[in-house]
C-alpha positions in Angstrom: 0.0 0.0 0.0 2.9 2.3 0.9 4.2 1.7 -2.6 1.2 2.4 -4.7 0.9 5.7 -2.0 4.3 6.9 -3.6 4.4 6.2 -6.7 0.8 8.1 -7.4 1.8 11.1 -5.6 5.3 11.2 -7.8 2.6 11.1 -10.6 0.7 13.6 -9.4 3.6 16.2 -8.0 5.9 15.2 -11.1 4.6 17.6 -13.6 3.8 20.2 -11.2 7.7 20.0 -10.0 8.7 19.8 -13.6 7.6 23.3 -14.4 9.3 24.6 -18.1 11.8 27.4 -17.8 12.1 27.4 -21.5 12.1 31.2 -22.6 9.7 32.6 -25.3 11.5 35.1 -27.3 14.6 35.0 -29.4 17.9 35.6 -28.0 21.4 36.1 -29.1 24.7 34.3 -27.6 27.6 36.5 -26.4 30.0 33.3 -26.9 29.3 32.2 -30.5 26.7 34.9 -32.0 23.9 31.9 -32.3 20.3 33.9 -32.3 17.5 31.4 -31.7 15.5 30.1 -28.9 16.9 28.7 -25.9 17.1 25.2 -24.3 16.8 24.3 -20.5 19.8 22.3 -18.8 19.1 20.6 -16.0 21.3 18.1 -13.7 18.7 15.9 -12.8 19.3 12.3 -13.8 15.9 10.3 -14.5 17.3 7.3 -13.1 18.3 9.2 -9.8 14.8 10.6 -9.9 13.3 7.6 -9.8 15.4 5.8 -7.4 14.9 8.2 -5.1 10.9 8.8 -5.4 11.1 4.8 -5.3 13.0 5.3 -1.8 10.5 7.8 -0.3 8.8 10.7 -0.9 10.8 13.1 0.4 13.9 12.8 -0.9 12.2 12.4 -4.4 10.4 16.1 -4.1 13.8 17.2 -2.7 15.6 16.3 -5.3 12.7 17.3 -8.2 13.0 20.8 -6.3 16.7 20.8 -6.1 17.0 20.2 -10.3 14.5 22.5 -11.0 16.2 25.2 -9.2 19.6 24.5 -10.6 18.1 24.7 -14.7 18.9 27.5 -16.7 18.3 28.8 -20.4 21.1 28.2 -22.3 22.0 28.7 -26.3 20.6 26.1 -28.0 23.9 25.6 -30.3 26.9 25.6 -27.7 24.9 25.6 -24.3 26.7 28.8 -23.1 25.1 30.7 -20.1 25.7 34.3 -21.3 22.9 34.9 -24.0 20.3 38.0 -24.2 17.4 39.1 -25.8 17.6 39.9 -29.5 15.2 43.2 -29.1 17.8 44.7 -26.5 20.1 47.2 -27.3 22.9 44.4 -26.4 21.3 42.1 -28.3 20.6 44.3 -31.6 24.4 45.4 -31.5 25.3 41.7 -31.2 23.3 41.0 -34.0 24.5 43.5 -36.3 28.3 42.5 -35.3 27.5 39.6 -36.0 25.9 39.5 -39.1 28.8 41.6 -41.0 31.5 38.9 -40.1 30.0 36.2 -41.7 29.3 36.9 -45.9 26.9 34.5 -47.7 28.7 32.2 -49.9 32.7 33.2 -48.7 34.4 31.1 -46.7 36.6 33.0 -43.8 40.3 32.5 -43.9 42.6 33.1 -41.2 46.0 35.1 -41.5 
């Protein structure tokens, strides 16, 4: 009984712990000029996860808590930390610097 108890209140609190972080709009990367959307890294380990909403309830919201906290936006090409929005002033002068290093069709060639 204490098993089924456990594993329908991980069901339950899962997707409510598991809340998306994603961002919306379009940013720019300071570290390799990438403008997209963003993707979440996390640290959580499924397998973890589940071992430890197996072993008891509280160290599987614990740990659910503890992942969600540490997740953070990140560019979707090189999973850098320092990106910003496209529509700042940052990010348009990014974008502009950006765009004028790179020419359609040349290939860059290093001295």
């Amino acid at each position: 009984m204490h098993v089924i108890l456990l594993i329908v209140a991980g069901l339950v609190l899962w997707p409510i712990l598991h809340v998306s972080k994603r961002l919306k709009d379009k940013v720019i990367c300071r570290n390799c000029g990438s403008i997209g959307r963003t993707v979440v890294i996390s640290p959580s380990n499924f397998w973890v996860e589940l071992l430890l909403w197996c072993s008891g309830l509280l160290p599987g919201v614990v740990y659910t808590l503890w992942c969600n906290h540490a997740a953070y936006n990140a560019c979707a090409r090189c999973h850098a930390r320092d990106i910003v929005p496209v529509d700042s002033p940052v990010g348009q002068k990014l974008a502009a610097e950006h765009s004028t290093d790179v020419t359609p069709g040349v290939q860059a060639t290093r001295q």
